[in-house]
N, C-alpha and C positions, 0 to 999 in steps of 0.2 A: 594370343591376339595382339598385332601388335598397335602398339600405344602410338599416341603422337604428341613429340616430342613439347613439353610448357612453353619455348619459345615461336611452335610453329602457327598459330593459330592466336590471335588476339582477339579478343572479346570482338573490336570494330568488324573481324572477320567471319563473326558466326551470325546465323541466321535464327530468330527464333524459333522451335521448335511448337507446331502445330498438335493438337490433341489428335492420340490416335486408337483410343481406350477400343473400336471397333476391330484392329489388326488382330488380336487374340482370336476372337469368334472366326475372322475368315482363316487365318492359319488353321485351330482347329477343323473348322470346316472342310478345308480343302484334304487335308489328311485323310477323314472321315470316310470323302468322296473315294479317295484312291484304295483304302484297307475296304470299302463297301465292294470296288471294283470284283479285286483280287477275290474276294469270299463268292460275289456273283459268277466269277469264271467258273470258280471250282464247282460251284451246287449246278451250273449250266452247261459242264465240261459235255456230256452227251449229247445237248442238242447242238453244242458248235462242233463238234466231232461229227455229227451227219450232215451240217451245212455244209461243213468242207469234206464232207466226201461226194457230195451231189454237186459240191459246185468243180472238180476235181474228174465229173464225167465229162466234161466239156472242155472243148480244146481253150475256148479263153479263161476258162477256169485256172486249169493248166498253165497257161503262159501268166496269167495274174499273180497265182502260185510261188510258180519255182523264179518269178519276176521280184515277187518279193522278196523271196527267199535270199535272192542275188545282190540285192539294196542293202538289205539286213546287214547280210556277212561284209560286204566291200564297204559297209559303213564301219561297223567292228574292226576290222581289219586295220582299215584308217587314226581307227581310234587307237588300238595297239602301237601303230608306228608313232602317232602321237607321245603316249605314252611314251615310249623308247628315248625321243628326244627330248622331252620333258627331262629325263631322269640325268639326260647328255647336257643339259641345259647350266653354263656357268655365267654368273652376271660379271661384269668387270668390278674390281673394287676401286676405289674414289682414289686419283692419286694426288698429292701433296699440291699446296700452293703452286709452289716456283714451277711445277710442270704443266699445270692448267691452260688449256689456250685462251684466247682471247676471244669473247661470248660477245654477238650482238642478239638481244631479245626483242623478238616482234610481238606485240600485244594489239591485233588489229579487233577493234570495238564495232560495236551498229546496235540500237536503239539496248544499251546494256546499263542503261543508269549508274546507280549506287556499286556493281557489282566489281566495275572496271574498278573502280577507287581501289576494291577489297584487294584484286588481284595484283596492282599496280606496289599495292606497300607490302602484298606476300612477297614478292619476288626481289624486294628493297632491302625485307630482312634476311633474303639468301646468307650463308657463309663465302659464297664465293668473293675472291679478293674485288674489293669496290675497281681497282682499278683496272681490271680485267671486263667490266662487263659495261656492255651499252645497252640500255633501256629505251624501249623506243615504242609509243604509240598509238595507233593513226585512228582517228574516226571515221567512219566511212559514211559520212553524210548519213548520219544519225538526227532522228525526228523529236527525239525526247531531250532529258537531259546531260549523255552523255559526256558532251564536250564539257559540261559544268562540271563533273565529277573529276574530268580529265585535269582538270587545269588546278584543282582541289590539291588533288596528284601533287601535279606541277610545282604548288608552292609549298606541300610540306619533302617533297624529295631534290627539291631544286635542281643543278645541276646532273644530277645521275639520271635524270627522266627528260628526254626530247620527247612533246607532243603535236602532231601535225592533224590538218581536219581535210577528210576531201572536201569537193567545191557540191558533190551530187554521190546519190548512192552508188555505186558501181560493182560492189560485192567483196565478199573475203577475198577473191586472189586478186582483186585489183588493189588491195587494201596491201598486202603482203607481198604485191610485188614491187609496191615504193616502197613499202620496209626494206627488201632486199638491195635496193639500189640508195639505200642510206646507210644500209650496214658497213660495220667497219670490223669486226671480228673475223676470224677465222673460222668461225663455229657459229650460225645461224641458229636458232631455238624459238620457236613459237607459242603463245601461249592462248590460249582463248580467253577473253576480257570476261568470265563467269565462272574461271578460274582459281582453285588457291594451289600453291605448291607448298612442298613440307623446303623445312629449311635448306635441308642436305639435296634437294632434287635438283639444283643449277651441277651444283659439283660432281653428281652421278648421270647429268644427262652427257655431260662434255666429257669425261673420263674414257669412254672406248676411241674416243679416236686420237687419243694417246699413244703413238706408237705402234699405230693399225693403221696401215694405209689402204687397206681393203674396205675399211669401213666408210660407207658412203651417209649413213643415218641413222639414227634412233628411236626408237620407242618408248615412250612414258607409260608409268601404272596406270591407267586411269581408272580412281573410284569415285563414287556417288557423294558428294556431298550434300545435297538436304533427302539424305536417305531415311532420317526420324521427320522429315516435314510430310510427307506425304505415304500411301501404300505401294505405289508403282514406284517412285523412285526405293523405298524399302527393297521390293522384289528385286528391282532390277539393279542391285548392288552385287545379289550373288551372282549373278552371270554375267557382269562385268570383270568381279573376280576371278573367274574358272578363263573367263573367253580373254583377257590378260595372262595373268600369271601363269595358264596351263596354255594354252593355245600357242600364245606366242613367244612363251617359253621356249616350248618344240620349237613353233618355225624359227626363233633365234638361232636356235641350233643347228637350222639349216642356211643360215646367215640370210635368210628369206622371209623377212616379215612383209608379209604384204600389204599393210596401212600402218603409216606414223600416224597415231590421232593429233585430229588439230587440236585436241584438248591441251596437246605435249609432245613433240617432237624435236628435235636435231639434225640439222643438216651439214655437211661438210660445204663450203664455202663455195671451191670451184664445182662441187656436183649439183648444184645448184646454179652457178652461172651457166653450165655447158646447156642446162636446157629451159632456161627462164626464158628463150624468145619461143621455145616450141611450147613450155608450158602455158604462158600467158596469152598466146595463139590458140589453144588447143580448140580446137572443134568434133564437136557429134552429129554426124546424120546433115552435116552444112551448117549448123548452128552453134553458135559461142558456147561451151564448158562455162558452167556456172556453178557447177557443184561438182563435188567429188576432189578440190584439189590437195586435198591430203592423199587419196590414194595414186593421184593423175601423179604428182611431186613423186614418192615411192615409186611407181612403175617406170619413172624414166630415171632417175637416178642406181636401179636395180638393172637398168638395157643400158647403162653404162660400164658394168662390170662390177659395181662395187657391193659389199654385202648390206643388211638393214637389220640393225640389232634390237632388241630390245630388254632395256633396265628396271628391272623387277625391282629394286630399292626406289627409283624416281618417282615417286609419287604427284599424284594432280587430282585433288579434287574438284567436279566440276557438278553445277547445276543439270539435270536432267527432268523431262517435262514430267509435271504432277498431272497432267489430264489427258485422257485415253487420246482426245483429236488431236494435242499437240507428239504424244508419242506416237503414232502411225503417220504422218507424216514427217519426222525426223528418219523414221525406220525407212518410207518411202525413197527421201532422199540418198539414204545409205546404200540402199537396192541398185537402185539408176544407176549411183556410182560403181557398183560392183558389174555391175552389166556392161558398161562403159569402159569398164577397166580392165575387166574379163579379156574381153576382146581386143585390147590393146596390149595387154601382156602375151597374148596366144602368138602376137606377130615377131617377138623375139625369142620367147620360152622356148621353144625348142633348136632356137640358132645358139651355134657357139656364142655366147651372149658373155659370158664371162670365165676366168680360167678354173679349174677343180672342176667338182662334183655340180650336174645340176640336175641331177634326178628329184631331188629333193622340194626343189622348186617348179616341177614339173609335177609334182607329186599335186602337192599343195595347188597346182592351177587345176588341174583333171579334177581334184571333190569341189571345187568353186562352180564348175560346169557341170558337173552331175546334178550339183544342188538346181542349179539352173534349168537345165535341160528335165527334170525330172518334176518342175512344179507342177505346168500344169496336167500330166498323165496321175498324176496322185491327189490335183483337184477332181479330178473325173472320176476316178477310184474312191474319193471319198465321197462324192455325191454318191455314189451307185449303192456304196453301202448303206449308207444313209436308209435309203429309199427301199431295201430291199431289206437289209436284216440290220435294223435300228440299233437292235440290244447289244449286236456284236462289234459294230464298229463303236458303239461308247466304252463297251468293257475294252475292247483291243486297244484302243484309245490310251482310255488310261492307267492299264496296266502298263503302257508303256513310257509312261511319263513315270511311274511308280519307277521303272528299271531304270530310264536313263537321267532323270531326275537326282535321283540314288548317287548319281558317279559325281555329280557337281556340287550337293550335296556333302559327301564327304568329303570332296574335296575343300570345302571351303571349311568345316569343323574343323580339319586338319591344320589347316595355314592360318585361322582368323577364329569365329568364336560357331560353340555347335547350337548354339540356343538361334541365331541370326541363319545358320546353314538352312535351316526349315524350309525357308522362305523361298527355294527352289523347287520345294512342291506347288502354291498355289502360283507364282509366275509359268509355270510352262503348261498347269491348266487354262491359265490365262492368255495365252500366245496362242495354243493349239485350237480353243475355240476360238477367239476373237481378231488375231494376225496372222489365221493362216493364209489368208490372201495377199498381201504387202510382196511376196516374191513373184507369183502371177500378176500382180498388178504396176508392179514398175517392171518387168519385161518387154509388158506393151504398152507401156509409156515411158521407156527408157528415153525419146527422145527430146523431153519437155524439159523445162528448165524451171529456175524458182527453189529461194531455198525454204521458202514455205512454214519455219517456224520465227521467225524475227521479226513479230508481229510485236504491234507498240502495246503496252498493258494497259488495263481500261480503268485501274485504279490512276489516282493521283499522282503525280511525279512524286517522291520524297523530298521534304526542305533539308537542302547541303547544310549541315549545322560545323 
């Protein structure tokens, strides 16, 4: 498991941890649920054996069949090739002082109180040399206290930290595109103001474009930091893990990641000016881009030719929502962007885009539109079952959360700790009944705007002490 390191993390930077004495009962719980599944298949193997022989008479039978049967493997398949590149997967290692470029960090805030201060003095006590890096940021017409905390900032970092306020809200990329035109680095790095980075993550995000002039950007680890505050940030720590460290491990490998998180990314300087009038322009359906510009940023700097890496040592703790309405609408937002973005990488992915191989990123575009293209014919299919043979789509259900569950799972006892792995079982019980809707439902509302979780909190401001 790996530790974090006594200098990264200061008492002012932890959060109190909330009572969670209930997690035990649903863990067990949810096990319970999947090992009940698995025993109900086996004693019920006969009668699902005549469903699917009677439904098997019929030609949509048939096509639902050998349709799933199709999904299954080309999903497997995927997962294989994954695999492969995972195993191809090398991080850069951190190189020396005197080689490091020259870092400017955007830290753009909105209604983030007490949180900004936390991230503002993680990123203070980087090892990166003080004089290499500019610290930089911006309120965005923020309703609460943030500009209080900012200026908190201000006076115990002095110098190293420039803070600016917009005049009105405007959003993250408007917030980040006057960072970008204050920047004075060679190496652009973003941070979300809810934020903490570990010490070494300034010096590991800037390390691949060392001597890589292929390299157009970065990716950050991003894990759950108040993952003991709540059960849903708990869960969704191990799929944070696997869908980092395994996912975009591979597509590093294919120098194609497809999102820097705005939790933590890295930009190269000019690939970000060649497209900050098209980015900060971008429009959907005739209407402003308000969301997605971490992936917007990525796709265009990717249809410039250059590759998008991602560092498995750069760690970023970041705040994720504790309550069901605030996480389906973050997931919502993510969808939109992917639909958005889909469809804008499809218009160079298959042009000579960039020099080598780009099967790989072509790879990686074709399962993003499967997943798409396939939601809502698999909401229909789950209604039908639903309604027609109750007992089989629960059991197929979640014996199949028991199987692919299993992979994420181990993977995370592997890299991290196996008592925390669990928690891959009741999370994807918990997606599969309650978010399966969130990809059908920002399909057809891809065109809406709103970033929908940056809402003001109904407790108290806290007293800046």
């Amino acid at each position: 498991m790996n530790q974090l390191d006594h200098r990264e993390f200061k008492d002012k930077n932890l959060q109190p941890e909330k009572s969670t004495s209930y997690n035990p009962l649903i863990l067990i719980g949810s096990l319970l649920i999947l090992v009940t599944a698995a025993f109900t298949t086996y004693f019920f193997y006969p009668y699902f054996q005549e469903i699917h022989l009677d439904r098997m008479q019929g030609i949509w039978g048939s096509i639902l069949t050998y349709g799933g049967i199709a999904l299954l493997a080309a999903h497997i398949c995927f997962m294989v090739y994954l695999l492969i590149k995972y195993v191809q997967y090398k991080a850069v290692n951190p190189v020396d002082d005197e080689n490091l470029p020259y870092l400017t960090v955007i830290v753009p805030a909105y209604n983030e109180g007490e949180l900004v201060w936390k991230t503002l003095t993680s990123l203070d006590e980087s090892d990166y040399p003080a004089d290499k890096v500019q610290l930089i940021s911006i309120d965005d017409g923020s309703q609460d206290d943030t500009w209080e905390w900012m200026k908190k900032a201000k006076e115990e970092l002095g110098d190293r930290l420039s803070i600016y306020q917009q005049p009105e809200n405007k959003g993250k990329r408007h917030a980040l595109y006057r960072g970008f035109h204050l920047a004075t680095g060679d190496v652009f790095i973003t941070v979300d103001s809810d934020s903490i980075v570990k010490i070494d993550t300034l010096r590991h995000m800037a390390s691949p474009f060392v001597g890589n002039e292929k390299c157009g950007a970065v990716a950050g680890n991003v894990r759950v930091l108040n993952r003991k505050k709540a059960l849903i940030p708990r869960m969704l720590n191990v799929s944070f893990a696997f869908s980092f460290e395994f996912v975009r491990s591979a597509q590093s490998a294919l120098g194609t990641v497809l999102c820097t998180p705005g939790a933590l990314a890295a930009y190269r300087k000019e690939a970000v000016m060649n497209c900050l009038p098209e980015w900060i322009n971008q429009t959907f359906n005739g209407q402003p881009s308000d969301i997605g510009e971490d992936r917007a940023m990525t796709n265009m700097i990717l249809k410039q030719g250059y590759h998008v890496l991602f560092q498995r040592k750069a760690y970023v703790y970041t705040n994720i929502p504790e309550r069901y309405k605030n996480l389906y609408k973050m997931f919502i937002r993510w969808e939109r962007s992917n639909v958005r973005e889909n469809i804008a990488m499809t218009k160079f992915a298959f042009s000579n885009f960039r020099e080598g191989s780009k099967v790989g990123a072509r790879v990686l575009l074709l399962n993003q539109w499967i997943k798409i293209l396939m939601a809502y014919p698999l909401i229909l299919l789950m209604i039908s079952f639903i309604v027609m043979y109750p007992l089989l789509f629960l059991t197929s259900s979640l014996i199949g959360i028991l199987i692919f569950s299993s992979v994420q799972a181990l993977f995370y006892a592997k890299k991290h700790d196996i008592a925390e792995s669990f928690w891959a079982y009741p999370y994807s019980i918990f997606y599969t009944f309650t978010l399966f809707w969130i990809t059908p439902y920002a399909i057809a509302t891809a065109s809406r705007s709103g970033w929908l979780t940056r809402e003001l909190p109904t407790e108290k401001f806290k007293k800046i002490v």
